[in-house]
C-alpha positions as CSV (number, residue, x, y, z in Angstrom):
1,X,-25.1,-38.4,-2.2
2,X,-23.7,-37.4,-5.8
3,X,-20.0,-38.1,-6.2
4,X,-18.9,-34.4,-6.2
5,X,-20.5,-34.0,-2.4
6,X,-18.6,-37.3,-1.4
7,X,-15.4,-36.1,-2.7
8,X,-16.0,-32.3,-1.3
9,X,-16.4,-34.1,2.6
10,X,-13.4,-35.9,1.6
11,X,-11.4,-33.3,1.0
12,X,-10.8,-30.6,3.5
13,X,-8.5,-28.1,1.5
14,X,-7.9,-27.0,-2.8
15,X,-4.9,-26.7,-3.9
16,X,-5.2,-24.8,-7.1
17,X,-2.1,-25.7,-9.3
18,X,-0.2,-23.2,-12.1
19,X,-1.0,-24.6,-15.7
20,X,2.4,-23.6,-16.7
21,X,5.0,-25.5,-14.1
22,X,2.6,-27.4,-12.6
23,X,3.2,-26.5,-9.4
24,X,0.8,-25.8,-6.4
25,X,0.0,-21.6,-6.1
26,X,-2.1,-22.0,-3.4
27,X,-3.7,-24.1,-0.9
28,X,-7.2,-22.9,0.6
29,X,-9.5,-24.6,3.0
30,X,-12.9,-25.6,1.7
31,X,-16.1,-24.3,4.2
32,X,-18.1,-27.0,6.1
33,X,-21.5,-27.6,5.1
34,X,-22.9,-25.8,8.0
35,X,-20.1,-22.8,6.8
36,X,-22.1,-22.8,3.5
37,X,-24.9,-22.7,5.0
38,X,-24.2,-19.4,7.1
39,X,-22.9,-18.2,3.9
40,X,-25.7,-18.9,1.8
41,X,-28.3,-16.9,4.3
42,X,-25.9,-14.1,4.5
43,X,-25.6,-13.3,0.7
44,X,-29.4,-13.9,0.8
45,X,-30.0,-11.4,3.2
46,X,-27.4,-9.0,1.9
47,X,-29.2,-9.4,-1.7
48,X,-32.4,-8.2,-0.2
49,X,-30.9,-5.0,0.7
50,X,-28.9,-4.3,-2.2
51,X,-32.3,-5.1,-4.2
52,X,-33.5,-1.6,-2.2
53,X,-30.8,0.4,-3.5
54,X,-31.8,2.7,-6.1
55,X,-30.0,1.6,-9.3
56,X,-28.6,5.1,-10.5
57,X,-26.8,4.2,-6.8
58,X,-25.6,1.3,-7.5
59,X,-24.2,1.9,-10.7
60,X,-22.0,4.6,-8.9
61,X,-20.9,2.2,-6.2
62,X,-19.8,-0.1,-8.9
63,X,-17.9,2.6,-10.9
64,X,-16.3,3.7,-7.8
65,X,-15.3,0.2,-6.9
66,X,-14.0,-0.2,-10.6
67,X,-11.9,2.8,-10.7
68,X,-10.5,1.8,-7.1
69,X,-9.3,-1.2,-8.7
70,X,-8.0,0.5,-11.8
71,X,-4.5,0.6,-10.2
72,X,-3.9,-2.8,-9.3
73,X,-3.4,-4.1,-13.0
């Protein structure tokens, strides 16, 4: 098992830390193999329908999403 896999079982939670104090922003539990797993088939499956989306239809759903985002800066 490489080391990074070892350390991920190890580890069940990430604690992302602020460069600038140093200090823990947040603290988020790490998915379970098997969780991955799900995931992975999910965003597989999803992918295959999103592939039978017309582009000029995407494109729109992805400038709506943008501009619904706009304000949140």
């Amino acid at each position: 098992m490489p080391k990074e896999s070892a350390e991920m079982d190890q580890a069940p939670s990430q604690t992302t830390i602020t460069p600038h104090s140093q200090q823990p922003l947040v603290t988020r539990n790490r998915p379970t193999n098997e969780e991955l797993d799900v995931l992975i088939q999910k965003s597989a499956n999803a992918q295959k329908g999103w592939a039978l989306v017309p582009l000029k239809e995407r494109i729109a759903i992805g400038y709506r999403f943008i501009v619904s985002q706009l304000g949140r800066f």
